[in-house]
N, C-alpha and C positions, 0 to 999 in steps of 0.2 A: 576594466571588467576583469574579475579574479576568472582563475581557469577552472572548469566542471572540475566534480569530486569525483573520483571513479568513488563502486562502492564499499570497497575495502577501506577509501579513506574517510569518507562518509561512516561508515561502523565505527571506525577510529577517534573521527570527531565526536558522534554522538557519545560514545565511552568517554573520551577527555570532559565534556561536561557536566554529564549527568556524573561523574565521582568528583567534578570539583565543583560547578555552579548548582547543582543538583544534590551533592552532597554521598547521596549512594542511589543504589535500582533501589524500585519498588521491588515488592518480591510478585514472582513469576506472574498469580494467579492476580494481581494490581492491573498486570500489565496488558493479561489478558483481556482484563474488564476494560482497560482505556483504548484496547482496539476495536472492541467491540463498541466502546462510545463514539471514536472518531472515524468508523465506518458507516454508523448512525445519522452523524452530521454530514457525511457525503452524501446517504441517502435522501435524510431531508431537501440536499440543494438539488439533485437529481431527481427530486421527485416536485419540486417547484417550478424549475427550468423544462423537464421533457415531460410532465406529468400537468391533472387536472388542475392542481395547486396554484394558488400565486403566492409570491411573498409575503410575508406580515410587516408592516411597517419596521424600518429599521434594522430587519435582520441583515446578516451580512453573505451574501452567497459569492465565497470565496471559494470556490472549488479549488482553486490550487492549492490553497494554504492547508485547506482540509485533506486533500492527498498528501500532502507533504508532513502535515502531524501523522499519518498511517505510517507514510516510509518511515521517520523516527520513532515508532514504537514498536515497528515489526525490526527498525533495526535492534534497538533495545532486547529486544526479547535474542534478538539470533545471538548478541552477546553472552546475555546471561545461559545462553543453552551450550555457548564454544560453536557458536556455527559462520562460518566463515560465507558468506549470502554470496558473493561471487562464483563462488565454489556452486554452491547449491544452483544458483540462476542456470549457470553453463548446464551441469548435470539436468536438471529443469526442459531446458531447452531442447538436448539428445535428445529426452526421454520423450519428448512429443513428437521431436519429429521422426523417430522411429512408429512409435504407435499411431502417431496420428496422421501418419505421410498420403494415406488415399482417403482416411474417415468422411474428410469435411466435402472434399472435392464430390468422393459419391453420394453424401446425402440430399436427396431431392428435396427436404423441408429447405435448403439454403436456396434454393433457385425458384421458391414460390414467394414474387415480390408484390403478393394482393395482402400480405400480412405488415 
């Protein structure tokens, strides 16, 4: 069993491939479009599994795989922007729990479980 990527190495990997097996990035507004598709297909499995929906014969509801084409495209894009997502996640994380430290705890719609 290989060891977890942290996601500095993971950015790293997906940049070695997309310039070599991949050839080069899409450009920016590509990439945008293909988060937007593979958000799409999470929603589909999300809306089959927890929703009125059943599946259609044959389709594949990978939910993992399908989060995991997102993580590779939001890595993609942090690349082509120079964003360092480790970085940003941390900074991410401050930032809510400064603002959001009493939000959730005091909101009464959390504690009404007839929804």
């Amino acid at each position: 069993m290989s060891q977890p990527l942290t996601i500095s190495q993971f950015q790293h990997t997906v940049h070695q491939w997309i310039t070599t097996v991949g050839v080069r990035y899409f450009s920016p507004l590509t990439n945008m479009a293909i988060l937007a598709e593979e958000t799409g297909e999470v929603a589909r499995i999300m809306a089959r599994k927890h929703g009125d929906q059943s599946f259609k014969p044959g389709e594949n509801p990978d939910l993992a795989d399908e989060l995991a084409d997102i993580l590779w495209v939001v890595a993609a894009i942090a690349n082509q922007e120079g964003i360092d997502l480790e970085t940003a996640i941390a900074n991410n994380l401050s930032k809510k729990n400064i603002r959001d430290s009493q939000r959730h705890i005091n909101n009464p719609k959390l504690f009404n479980h007839n929804q």
